[in-house]
C-alpha positions as CSV (number, residue, x, y, z in Angstrom):
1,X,98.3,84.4,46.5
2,X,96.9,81.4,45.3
3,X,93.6,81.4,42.6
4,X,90.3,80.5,44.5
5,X,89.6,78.6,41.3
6,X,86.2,76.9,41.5
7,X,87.0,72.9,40.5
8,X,85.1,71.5,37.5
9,X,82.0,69.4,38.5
10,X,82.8,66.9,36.5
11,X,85.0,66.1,40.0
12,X,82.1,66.4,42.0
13,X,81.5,62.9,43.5
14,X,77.4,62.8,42.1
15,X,78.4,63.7,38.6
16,X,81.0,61.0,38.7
17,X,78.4,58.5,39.9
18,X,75.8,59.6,36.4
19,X,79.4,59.2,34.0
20,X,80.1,55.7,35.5
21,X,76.5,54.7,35.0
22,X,76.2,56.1,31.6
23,X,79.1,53.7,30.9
24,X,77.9,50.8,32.9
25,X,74.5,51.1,31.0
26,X,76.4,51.1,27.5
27,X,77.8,48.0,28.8
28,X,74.8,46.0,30.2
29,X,73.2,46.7,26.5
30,X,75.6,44.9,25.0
31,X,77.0,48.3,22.4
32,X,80.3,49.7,21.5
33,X,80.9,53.2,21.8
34,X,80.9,53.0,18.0
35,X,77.4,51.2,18.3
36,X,75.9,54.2,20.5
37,X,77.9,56.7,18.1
38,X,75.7,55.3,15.2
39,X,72.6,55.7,16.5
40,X,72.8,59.1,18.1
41,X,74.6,60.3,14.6
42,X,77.5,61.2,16.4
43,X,81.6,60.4,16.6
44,X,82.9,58.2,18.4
45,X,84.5,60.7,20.3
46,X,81.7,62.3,21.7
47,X,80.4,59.7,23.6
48,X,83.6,58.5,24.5
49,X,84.3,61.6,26.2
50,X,81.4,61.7,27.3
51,X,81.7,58.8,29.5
52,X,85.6,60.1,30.5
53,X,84.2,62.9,32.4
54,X,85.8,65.2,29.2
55,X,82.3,66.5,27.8
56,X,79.8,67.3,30.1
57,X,76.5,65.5,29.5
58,X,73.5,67.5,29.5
59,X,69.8,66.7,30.4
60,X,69.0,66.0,26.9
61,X,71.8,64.2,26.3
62,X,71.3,62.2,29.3
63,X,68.0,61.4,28.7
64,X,69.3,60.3,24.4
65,X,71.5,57.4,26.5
66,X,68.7,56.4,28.6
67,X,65.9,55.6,25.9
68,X,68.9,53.7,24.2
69,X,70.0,51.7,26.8
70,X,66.1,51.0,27.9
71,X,67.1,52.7,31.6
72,X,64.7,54.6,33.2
73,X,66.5,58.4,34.4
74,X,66.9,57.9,37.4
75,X,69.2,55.1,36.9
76,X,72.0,57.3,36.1
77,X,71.5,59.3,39.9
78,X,72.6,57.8,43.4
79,X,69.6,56.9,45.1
80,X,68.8,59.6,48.1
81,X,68.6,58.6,51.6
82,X,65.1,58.8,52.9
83,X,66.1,62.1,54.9
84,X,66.9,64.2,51.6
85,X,63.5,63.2,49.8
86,X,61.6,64.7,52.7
87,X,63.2,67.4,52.9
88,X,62.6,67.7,48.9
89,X,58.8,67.0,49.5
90,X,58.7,69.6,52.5
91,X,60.3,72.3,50.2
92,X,58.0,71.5,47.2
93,X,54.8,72.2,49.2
């Protein structure tokens, strides 16, 4: 009988989305992965990995890259579809 192994979700297609613009925000700020690496007093291999999808990024974290690269939050999320804020705004109240 085969596992019913639950996949990772660092293959879920949303976190995918926050690696590649974790990356893409390194990029636009014109910084190394040794630059970033520096300045968070980290190795090199952290936020390498972190951008591979091999070290998941927590809330924190997230939020660390995004006062460096001068992003808002949100700019590491897909943008919802008008339908799925609503419903968020109905369930909130």
């Amino acid at each position: 009988m085969a596992s019913a192994r639950r996949k990772s979700a660092v293959y879920d297609q949303e976190y995918r989305y926050v690696i590649r613009r974790v990356r893409e925000a390194r990029l636009e700020a014109g910084m190394t992965l040794k630059d970033v690496a520096t300045v968070l007093d980290r190795p090199i291999s952290y936020v390498s990995k972190c951008e591979l999808g091999e070290r998941r990024i927590d809330p924190v974290d997230l939020r660390k890259f995004a006062e460096l690269y001068n992003k808002p939050f949100e700019y590491f999320f897909p943008k919802r579809s008008r339908r799925a804020s609503k419903r968020s705004k109905d369930v909130a109240e």
